[in-house]
C-alpha positions in Angstrom: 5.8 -136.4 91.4 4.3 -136.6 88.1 2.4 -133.6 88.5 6.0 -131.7 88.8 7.3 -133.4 85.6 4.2 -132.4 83.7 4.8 -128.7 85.3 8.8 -128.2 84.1 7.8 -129.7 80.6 5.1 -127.1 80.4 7.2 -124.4 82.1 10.0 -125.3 79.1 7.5 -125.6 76.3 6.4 -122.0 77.5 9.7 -120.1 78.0 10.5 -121.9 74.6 7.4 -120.1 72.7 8.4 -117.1 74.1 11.9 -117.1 72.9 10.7 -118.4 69.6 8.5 -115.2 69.5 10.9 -112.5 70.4 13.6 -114.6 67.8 10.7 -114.3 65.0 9.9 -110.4 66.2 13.8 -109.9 65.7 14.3 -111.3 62.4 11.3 -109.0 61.0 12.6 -106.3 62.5 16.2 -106.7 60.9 14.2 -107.3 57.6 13.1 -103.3 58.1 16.3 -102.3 58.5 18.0 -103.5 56.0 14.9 -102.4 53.8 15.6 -98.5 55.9 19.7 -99.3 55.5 19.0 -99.5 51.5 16.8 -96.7 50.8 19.3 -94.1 52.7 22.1 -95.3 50.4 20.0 -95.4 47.9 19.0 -91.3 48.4 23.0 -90.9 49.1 23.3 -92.0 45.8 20.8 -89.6 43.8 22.5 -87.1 46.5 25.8 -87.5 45.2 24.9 -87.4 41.6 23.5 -84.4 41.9 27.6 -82.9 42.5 29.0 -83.5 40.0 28.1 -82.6 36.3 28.2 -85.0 33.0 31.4 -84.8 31.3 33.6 -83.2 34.0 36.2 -84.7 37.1 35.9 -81.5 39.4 32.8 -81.2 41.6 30.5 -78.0 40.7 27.2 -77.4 42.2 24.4 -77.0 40.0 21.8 -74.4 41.3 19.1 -75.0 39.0 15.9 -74.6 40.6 14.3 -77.9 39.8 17.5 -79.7 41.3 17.9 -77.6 44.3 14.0 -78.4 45.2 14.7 -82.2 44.1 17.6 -81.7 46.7 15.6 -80.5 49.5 13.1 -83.2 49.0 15.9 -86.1 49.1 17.6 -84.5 51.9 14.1 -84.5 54.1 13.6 -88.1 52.7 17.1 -89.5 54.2 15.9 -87.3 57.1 12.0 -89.4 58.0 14.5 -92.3 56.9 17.5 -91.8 59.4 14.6 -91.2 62.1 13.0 -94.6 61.5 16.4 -96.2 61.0 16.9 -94.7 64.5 13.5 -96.5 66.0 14.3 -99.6 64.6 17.4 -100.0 65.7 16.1 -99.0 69.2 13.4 -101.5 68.9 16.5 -104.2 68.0 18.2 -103.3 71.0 15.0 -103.7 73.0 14.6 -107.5 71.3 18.1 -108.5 71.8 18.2 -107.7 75.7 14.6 -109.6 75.5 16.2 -112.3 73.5 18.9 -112.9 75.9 16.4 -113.0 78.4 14.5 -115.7 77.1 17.5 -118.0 75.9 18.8 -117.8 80.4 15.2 -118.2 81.1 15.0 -121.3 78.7 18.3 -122.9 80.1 17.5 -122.1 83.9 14.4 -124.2 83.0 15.9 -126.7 81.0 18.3 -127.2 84.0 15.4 -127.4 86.6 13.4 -129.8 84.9 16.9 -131.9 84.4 18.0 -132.0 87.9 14.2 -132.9 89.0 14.1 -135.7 86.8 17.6 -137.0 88.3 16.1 -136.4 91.6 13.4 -138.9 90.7 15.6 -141.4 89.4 17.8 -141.2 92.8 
């Protein structure tokens, strides 16, 4: 019997790695996109500055060369960024099914190695 002790500790010390893992793996990934988050607001910033004109309350567009081109180039930054935001957030999905996973996996252990140790009490 102690051989099935030594297992359910082991089985629990495992499933508990594992959900430490995918918990670490989740908490970088939320790091990225808050990192992706900031940089987008920060372009729809430099975006919207570029409406309006110093010294005035209406919106005019300016269609100055050099800021049309700077436009393009923010607008295909917030693009790559929106797409990455969009994997990341995919990939957080992914960990949180995982990490759901792993915390039923960790109780259904927990409760197996519980109920065998009242068993060898009994």
């Amino acid at each position: 019997m102690k051989g099935g002790r030594y297992n359910t500790h082991n089985m629990l010390r495992v499933v508990e790695a594992q959900y430490n893992s995918i918990q670490s793996e989740l908490k970088k990934i939320s790091q990225i996109e808050q990192r992706v988050r900031i940089e987008i607001l920060r372009i729809d910033s430099q975006l919207g500055d570029l409406l309006y004109l110093p010294g005035t309350t209406s919106i005019e567009y300016k269609f100055i060369g050099a800021e049309v081109l700077w436009r393009s180039r923010l607008s295909k930054q917030k693009r790559a960024l929106t797409l990455e935001l969009a994997k990341v957030l995919a990939k957080k999905t992914d960990l949180i099914l995982k990490l759901n996973h792993a915390h039923v996996k960790f109780d259904a252990v927990k409760l197996l190695a519980e109920r065998l140790a009242e068993t060898r009490r009994v």
